[in-house]
PDB file of N, CA, C and O in Angstrom:
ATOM      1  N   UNK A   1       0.838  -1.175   0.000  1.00  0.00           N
ATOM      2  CA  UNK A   1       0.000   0.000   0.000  1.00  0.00           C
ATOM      3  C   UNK A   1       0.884   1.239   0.000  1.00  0.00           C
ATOM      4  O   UNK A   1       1.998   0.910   0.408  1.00  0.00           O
ATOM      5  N   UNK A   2       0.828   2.475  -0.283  1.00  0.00           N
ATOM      6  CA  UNK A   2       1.251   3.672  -0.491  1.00  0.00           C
ATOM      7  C   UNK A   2       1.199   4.194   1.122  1.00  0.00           C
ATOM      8  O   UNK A   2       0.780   3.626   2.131  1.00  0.00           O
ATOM      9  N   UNK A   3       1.756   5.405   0.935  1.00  0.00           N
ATOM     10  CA  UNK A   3       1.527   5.740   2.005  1.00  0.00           C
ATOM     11  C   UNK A   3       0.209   6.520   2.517  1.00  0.00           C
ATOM     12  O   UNK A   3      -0.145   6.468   3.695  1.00  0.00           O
ATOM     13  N   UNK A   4      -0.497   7.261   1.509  1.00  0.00           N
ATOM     14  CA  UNK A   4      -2.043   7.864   1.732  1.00  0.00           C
ATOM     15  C   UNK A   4      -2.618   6.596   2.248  1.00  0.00           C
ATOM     16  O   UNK A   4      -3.235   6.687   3.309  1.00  0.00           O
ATOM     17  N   UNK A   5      -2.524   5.410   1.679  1.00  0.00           N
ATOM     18  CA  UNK A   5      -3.788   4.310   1.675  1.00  0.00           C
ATOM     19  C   UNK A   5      -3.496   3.836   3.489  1.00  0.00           C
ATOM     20  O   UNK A   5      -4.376   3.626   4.324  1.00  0.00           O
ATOM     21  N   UNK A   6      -2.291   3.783   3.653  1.00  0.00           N
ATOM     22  CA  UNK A   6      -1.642   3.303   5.171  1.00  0.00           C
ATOM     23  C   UNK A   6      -2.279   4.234   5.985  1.00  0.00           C
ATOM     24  O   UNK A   6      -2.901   3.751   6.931  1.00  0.00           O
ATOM     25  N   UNK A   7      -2.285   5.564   5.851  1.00  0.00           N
ATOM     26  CA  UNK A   7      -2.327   6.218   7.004  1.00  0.00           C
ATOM     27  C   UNK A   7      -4.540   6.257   6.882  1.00  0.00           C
ATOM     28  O   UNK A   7      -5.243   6.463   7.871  1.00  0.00           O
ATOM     29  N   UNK A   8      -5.074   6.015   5.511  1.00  0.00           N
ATOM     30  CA  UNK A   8      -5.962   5.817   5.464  1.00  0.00           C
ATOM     31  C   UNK A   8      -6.772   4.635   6.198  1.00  0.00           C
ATOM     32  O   UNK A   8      -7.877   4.722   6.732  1.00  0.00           O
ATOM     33  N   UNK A   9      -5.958   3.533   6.088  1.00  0.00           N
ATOM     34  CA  UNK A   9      -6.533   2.367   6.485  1.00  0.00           C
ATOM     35  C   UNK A   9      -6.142   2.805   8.345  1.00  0.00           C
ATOM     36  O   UNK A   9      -7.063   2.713   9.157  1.00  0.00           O
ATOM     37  N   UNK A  10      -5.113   3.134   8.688  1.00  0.00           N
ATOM     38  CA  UNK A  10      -5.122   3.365  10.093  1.00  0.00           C
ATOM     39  C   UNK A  10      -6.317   3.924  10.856  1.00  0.00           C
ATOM     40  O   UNK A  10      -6.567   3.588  12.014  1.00  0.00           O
ATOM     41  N   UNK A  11      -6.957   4.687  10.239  1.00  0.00           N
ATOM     42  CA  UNK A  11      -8.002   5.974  10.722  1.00  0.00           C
ATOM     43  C   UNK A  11      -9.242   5.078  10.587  1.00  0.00           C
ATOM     44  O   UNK A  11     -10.256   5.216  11.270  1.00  0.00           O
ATOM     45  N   UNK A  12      -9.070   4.194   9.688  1.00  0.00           N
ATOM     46  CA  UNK A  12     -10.816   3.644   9.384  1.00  0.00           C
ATOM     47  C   UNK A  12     -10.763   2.784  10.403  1.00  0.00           C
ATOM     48  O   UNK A  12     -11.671   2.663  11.225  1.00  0.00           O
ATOM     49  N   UNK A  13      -9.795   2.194  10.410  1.00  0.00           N
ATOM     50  CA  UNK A  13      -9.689   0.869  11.314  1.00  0.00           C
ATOM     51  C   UNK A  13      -9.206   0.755  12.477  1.00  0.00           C
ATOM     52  O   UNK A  13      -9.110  -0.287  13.125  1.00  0.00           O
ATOM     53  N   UNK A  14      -8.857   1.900  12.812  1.00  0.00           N
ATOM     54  CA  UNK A  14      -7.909   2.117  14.361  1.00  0.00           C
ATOM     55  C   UNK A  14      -7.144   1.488  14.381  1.00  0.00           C
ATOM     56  O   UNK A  14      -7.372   0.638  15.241  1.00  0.00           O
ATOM     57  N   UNK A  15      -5.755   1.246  13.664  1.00  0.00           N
ATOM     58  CA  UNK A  15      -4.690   0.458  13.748  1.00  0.00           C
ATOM     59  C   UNK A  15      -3.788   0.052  12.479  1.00  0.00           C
ATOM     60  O   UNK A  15      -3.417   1.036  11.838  1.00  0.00           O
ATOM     61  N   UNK A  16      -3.480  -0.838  12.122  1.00  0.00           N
ATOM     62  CA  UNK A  16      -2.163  -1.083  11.259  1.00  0.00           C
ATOM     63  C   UNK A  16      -2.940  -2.110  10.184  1.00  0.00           C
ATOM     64  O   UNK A  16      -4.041  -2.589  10.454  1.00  0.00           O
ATOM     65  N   UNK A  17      -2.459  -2.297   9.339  1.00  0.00           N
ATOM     66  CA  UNK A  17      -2.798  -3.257   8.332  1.00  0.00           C
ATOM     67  C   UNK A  17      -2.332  -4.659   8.818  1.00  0.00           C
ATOM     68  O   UNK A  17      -1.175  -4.745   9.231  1.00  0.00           O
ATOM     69  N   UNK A  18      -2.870  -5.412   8.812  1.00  0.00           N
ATOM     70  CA  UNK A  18      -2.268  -6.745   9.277  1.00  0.00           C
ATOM     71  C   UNK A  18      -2.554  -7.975   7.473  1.00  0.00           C
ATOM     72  O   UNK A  18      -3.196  -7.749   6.448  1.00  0.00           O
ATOM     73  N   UNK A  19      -2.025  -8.726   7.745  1.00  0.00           N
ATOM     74  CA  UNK A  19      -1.596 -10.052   6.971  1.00  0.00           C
ATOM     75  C   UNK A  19      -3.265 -10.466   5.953  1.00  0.00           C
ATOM     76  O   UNK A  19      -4.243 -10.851   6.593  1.00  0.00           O
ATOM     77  N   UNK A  20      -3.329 -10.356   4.815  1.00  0.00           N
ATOM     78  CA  UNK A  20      -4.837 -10.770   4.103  1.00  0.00           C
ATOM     79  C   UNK A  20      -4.787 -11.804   4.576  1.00  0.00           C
ATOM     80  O   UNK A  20      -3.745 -12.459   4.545  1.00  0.00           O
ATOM     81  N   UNK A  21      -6.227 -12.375   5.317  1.00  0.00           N
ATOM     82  CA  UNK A  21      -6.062 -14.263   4.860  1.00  0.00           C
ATOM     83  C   UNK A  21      -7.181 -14.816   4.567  1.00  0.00           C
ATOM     84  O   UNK A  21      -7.397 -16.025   4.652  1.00  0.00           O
ATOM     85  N   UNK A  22      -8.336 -13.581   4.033  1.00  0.00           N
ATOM     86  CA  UNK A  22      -9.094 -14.060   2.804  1.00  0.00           C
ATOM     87  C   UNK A  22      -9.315 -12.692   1.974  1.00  0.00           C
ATOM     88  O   UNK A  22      -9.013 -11.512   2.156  1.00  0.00           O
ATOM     89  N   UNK A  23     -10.233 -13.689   0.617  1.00  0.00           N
ATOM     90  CA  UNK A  23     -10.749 -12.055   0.140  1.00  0.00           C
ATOM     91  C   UNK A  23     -11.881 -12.908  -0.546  1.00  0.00           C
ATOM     92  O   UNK A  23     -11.813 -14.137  -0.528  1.00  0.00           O
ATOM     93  N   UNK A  24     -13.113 -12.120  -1.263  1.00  0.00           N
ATOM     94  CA  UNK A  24     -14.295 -12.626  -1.290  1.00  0.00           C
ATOM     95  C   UNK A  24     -14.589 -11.885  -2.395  1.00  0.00           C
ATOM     96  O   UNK A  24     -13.790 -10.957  -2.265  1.00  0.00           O
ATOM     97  N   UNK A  25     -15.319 -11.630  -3.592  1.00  0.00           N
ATOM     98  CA  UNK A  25     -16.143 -11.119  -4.556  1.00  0.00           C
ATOM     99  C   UNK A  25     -17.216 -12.215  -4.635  1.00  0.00           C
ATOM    100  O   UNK A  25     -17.142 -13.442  -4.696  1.00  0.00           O
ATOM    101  N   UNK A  26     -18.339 -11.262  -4.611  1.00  0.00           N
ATOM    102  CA  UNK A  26     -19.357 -11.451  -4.504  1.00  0.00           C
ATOM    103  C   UNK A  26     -20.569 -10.534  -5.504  1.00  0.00           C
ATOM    104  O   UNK A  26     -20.142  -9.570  -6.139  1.00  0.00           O
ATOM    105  N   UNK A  27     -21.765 -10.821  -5.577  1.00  0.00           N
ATOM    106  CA  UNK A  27     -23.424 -10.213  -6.171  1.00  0.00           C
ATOM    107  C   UNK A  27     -24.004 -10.470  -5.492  1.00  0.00           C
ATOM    108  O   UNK A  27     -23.681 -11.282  -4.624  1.00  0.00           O
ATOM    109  N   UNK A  28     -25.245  -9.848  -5.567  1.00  0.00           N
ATOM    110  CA  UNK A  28     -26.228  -9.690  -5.376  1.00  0.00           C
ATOM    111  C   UNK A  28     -27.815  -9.394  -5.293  1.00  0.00           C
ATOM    112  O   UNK A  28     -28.224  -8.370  -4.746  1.00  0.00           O
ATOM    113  N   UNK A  29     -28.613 -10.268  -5.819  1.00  0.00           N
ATOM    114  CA  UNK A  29     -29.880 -10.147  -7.019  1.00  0.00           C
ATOM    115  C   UNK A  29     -30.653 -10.466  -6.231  1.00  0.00           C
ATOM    116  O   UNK A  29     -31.682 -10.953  -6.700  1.00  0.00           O
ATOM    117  N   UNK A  30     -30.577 -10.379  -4.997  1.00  0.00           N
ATOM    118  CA  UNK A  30     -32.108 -11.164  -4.053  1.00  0.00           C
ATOM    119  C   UNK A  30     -33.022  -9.664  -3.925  1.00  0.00           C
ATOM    120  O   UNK A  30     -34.192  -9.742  -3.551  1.00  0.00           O
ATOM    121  N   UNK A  31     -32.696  -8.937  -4.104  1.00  0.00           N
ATOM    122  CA  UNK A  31     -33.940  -7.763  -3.887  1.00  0.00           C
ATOM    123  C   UNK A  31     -34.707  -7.192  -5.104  1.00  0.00           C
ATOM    124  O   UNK A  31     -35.743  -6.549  -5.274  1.00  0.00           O
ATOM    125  N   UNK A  32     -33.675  -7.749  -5.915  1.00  0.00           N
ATOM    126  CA  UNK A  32     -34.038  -7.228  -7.545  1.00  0.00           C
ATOM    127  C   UNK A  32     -34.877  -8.072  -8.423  1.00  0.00           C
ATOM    128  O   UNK A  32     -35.426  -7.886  -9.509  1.00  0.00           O
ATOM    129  N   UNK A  33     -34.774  -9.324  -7.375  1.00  0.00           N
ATOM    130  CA  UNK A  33     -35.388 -10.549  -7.995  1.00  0.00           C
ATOM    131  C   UNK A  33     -34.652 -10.765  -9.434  1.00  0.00           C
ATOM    132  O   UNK A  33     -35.604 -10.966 -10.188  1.00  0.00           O
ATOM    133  N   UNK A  34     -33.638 -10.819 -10.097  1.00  0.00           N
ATOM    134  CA  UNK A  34     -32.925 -10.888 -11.319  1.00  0.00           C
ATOM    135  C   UNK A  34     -31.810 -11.783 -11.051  1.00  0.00           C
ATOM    136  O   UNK A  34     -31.394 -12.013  -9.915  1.00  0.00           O
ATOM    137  N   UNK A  35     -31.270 -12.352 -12.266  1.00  0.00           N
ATOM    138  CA  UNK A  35     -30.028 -13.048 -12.045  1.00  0.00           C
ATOM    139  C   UNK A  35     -28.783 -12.193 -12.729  1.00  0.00           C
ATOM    140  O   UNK A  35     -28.766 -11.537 -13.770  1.00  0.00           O
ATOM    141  N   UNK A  36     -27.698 -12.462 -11.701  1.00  0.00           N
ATOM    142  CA  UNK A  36     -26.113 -11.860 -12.302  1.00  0.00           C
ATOM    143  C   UNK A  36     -25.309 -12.926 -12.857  1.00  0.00           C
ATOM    144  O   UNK A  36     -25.024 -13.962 -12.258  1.00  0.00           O
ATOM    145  N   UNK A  37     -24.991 -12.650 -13.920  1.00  0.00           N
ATOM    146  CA  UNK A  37     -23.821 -13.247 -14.813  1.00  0.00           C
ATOM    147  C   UNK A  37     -22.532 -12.387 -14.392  1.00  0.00           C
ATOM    148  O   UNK A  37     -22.423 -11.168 -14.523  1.00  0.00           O
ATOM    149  N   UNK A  38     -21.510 -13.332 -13.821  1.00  0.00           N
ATOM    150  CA  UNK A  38     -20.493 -12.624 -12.807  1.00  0.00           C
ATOM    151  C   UNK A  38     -19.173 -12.970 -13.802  1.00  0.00           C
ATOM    152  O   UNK A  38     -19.003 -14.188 -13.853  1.00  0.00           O
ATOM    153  N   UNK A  39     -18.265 -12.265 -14.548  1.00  0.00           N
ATOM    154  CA  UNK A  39     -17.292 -12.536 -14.888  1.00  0.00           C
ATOM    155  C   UNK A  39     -15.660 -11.721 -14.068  1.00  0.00           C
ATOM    156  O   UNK A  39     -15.524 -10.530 -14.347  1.00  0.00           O
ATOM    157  N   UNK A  40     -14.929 -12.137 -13.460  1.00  0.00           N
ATOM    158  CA  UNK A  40     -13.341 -11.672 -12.940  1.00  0.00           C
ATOM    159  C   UNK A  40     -12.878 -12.370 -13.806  1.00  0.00           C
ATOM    160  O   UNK A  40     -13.097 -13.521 -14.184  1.00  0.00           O
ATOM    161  N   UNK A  41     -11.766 -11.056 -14.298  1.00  0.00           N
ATOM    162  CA  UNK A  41     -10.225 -11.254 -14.797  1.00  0.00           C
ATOM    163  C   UNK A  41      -9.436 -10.492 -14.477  1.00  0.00           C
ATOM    164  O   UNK A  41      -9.785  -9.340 -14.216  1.00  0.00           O
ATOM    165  N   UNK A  42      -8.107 -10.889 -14.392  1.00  0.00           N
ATOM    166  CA  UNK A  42      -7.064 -10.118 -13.819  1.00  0.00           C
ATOM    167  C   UNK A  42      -6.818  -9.479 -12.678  1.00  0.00           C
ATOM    168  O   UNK A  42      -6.393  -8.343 -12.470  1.00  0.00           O
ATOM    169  N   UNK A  43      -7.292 -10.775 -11.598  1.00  0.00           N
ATOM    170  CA  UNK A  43      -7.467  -9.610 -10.830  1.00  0.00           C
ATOM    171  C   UNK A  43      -6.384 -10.050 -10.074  1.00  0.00           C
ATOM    172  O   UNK A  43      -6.196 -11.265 -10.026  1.00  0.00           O
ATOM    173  N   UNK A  44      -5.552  -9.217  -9.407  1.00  0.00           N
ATOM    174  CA  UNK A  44      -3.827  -9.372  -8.994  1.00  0.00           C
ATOM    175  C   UNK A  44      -4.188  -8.297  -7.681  1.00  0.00           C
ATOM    176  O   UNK A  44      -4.647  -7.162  -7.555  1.00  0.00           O
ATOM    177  N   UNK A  45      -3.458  -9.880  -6.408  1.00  0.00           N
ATOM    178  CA  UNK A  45      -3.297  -9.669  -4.905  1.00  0.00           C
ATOM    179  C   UNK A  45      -1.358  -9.219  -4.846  1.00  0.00           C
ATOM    180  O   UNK A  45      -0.575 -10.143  -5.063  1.00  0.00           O
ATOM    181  N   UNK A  46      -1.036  -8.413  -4.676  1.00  0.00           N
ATOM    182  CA  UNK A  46       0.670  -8.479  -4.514  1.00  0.00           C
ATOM    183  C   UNK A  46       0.860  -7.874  -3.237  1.00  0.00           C
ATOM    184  O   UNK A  46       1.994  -7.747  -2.777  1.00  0.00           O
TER     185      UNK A  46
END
């Protein structure tokens, strides 16, 4: 992370960034009553 995003994430979260050990993408069509056709590419954790 940069340094804006660090001192950003400190303030939201009261504290330090710690270690990912998940991540999730997700939809959502239950209120819309409709279905989502969900496509990810490229998507890069570093």
């Amino acid at each position: 992370m940069s340094g804006n995003q660090v001192d950003g994430y400190a303030r939201a979260f009261d504290g330090e960034s710690g270690a990912l050990v998940g991540m999730a993408v997700r939809a959502d069509s239950d209120d819309t009553e409709t279905l989502i056709e969900e496509h990810v590419s490229g998507l890069m954790v570093q």
